[in-house]
C-alpha positions as CSV (number, residue, x, y, z in Angstrom):
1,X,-31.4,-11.7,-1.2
2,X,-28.7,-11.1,-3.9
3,X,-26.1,-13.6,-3.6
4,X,-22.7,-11.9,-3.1
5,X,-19.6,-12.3,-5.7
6,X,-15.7,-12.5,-4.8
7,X,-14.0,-9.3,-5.1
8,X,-11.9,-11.3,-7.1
9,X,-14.2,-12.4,-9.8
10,X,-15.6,-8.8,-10.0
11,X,-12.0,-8.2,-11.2
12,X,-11.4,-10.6,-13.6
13,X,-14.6,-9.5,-15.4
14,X,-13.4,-6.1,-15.1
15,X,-10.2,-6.7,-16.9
16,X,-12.0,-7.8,-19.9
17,X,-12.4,-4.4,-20.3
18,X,-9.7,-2.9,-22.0
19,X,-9.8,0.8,-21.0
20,X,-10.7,-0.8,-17.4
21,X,-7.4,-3.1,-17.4
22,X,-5.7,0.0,-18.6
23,X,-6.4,2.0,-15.4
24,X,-6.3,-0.6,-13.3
25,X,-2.5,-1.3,-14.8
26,X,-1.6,2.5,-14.6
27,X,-2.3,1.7,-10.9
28,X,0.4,-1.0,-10.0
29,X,2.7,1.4,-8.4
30,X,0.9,2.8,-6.2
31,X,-0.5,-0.8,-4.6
32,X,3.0,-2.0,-4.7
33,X,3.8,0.8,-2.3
34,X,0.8,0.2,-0.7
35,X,1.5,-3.4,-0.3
36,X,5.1,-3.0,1.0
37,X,4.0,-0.3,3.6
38,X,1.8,-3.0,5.0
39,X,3.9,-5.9,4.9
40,X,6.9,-4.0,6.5
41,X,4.5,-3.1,9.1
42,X,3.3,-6.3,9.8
43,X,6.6,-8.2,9.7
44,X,8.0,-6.1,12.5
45,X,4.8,-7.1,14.3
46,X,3.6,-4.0,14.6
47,X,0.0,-2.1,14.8
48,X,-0.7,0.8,13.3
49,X,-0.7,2.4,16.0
50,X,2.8,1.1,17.6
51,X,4.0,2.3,13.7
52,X,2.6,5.4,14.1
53,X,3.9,6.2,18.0
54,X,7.4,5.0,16.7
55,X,7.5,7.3,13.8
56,X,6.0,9.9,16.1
57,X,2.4,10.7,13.9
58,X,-0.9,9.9,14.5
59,X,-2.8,6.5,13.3
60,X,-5.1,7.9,10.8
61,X,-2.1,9.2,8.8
62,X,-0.9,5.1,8.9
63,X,-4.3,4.3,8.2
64,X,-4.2,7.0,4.5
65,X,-0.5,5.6,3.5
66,X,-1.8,2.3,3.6
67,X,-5.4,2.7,1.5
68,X,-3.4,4.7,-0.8
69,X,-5.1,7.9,0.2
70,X,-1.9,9.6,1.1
71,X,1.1,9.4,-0.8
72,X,3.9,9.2,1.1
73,X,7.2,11.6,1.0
74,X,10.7,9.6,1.0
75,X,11.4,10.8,4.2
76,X,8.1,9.4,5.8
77,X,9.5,6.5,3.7
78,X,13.0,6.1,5.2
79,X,11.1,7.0,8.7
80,X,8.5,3.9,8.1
81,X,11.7,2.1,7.3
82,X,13.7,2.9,10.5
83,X,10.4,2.3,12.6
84,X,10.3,-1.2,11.2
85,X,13.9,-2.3,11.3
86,X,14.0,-2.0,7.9
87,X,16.0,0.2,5.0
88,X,14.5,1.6,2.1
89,X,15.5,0.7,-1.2
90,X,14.1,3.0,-4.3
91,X,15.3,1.9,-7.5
92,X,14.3,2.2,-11.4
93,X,14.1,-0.8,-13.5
94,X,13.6,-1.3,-17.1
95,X,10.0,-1.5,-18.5
């Protein structure tokens, strides 16, 4: 049986690669979102399906926002926000 490797050190190979690392950076957005969908969820203690009941849509659209599948609008934005006692901030920064 094949032993198993660390997503992790898949990655760092990976990134060796340049046109790899390149995608890979393009991506950063979109798993920041990602990222902050989740931890706003799961700082207001919250289920995906208690965030989707609150913000009156279905758990498999939670479930696509946060694997990146769906892109969410602002307003499902600022309604993930008011769901999870939260506000939403959108801002540009210099790159």
């Amino acid at each position: 049986m094949k032993k198993m490797r660390p997503a992790r050190d898949l990655i760092n190979k990976w990134m060796k690669d340049k046109k790899f690392r390149e995608a890979y950076d393009a991506l950063e957005p979109e798993y920041a979102l990602v990222s902050a969908l989740i931890e706003a969820r799961m700082k207001a203690n919250l289920s995906q399906g208690e965030l989707a009941k609150r913000m009156r849509t279905t758990q498999p659209m939670i479930a696509r926002m946060e694997s990146g599948r769906q892109k969410p609008s602002t307003a499902t934005l600022l309604k993930v926000a008011k769901a999870t006692g939260t506000r939403l901030q959108i801002r540009f920064v210099e790159a």
